[in-house]
N, C-alpha and C positions, 0 to 999 in steps of 0.2 A: 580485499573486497573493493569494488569499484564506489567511489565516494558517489552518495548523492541522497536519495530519502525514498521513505516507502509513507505514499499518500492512500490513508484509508477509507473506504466507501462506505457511504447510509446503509448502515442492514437494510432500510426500506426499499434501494436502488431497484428499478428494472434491468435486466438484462439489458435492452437500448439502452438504458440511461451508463451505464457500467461501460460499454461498448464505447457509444460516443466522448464518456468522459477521458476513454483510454485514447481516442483519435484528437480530443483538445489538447492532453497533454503532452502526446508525441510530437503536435503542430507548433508546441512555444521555442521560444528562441534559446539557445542552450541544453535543450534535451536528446541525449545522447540514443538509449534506448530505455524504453519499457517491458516491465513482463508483470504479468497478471498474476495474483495468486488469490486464487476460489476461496470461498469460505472452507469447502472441503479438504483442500491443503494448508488452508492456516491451520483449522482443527488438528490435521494431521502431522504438521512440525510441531504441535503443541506437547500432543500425545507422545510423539518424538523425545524430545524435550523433557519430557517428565522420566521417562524410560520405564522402569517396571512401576511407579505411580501412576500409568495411563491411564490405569482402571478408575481414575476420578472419573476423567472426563466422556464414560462412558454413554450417559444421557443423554449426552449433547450430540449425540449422531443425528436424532431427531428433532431436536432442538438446537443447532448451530449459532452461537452467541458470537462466532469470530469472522470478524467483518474482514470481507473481500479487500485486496489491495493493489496497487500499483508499485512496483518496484522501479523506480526511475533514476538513472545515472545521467551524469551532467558532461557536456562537452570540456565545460571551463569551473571549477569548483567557487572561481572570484562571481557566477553567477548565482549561488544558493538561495542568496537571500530574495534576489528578484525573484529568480522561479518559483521559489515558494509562494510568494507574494500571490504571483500572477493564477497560482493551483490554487490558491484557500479562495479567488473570487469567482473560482468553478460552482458549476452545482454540484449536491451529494457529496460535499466533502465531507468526512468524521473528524478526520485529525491528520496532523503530517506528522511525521519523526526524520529528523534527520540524524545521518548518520556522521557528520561532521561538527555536530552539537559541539564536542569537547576541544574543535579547533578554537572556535568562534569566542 
C-alpha cells in the first residue's frame, strides 16, 4: 500500500465543502494523489469487513455514521508530518490517520 493517510470529513460537510477540501488538499506541496471515499463506501468496506456480521450495520443505510474521506499518498514520506500539519488547518476536518504511525 502506498504510505501516506486517510483524512476524515465533518458528517456536517457540504458536498462544495467536501469538493473544495479535496482541491486544497491535492494543491499542497507533497501530495502525490487523492481518492475520495463516500460515506456510502465507507459503510460499505465496513460491512465488508465484518463479513457474515454485516447484518449489524444494517440501520445505518439510512442513518450513515461513517464519515466521508480522503485517501491521500505522499510524493516524499520525509513530508508526513508537514502535510498533515498543513490538512488539520483545513476546514471540515474530523480526524487524520496515518498509515505510517508505526514508522514515526
Amino acid at each position: 500500500m502506498a504510505q501516506g493517510m486517510e483524512v476524515f470529513i465533518d458528517i456536517d460537510a457540504t458536498d462544495e465543502e467536501i469538493t473544495l477540501l479535496g482541491e486544497q488538499i491535492q494543491a499542497l506541496e507533497g501530495v502525490n494523489t487523492i481518492e475520495f471515499v463516500s460515506k456510502e463506501k465507507a459503510l460499505q468496506q465496513m460491512k465488508d469487513r465484518l463479513g457474515e456480521k454485516s447484518y449489524l450495520l444494517d440501520g445505518y443505510d439510512e442513518n450513515n455514521i461513517f464519515p466521508a474521506s480522503y485517501i491521500v499518498t505522499l510524493t516524499d514520506l520525509t513530508l508526513t508530518s508537514n502535510v498533515q500539519a498543513e490538512i488539520q488547518e483545513l476546514d471540515n476536518i474530523k480526524k487524520i490517520t496515518s498509515s505510517d504511525q508505526t514508522i514515526s
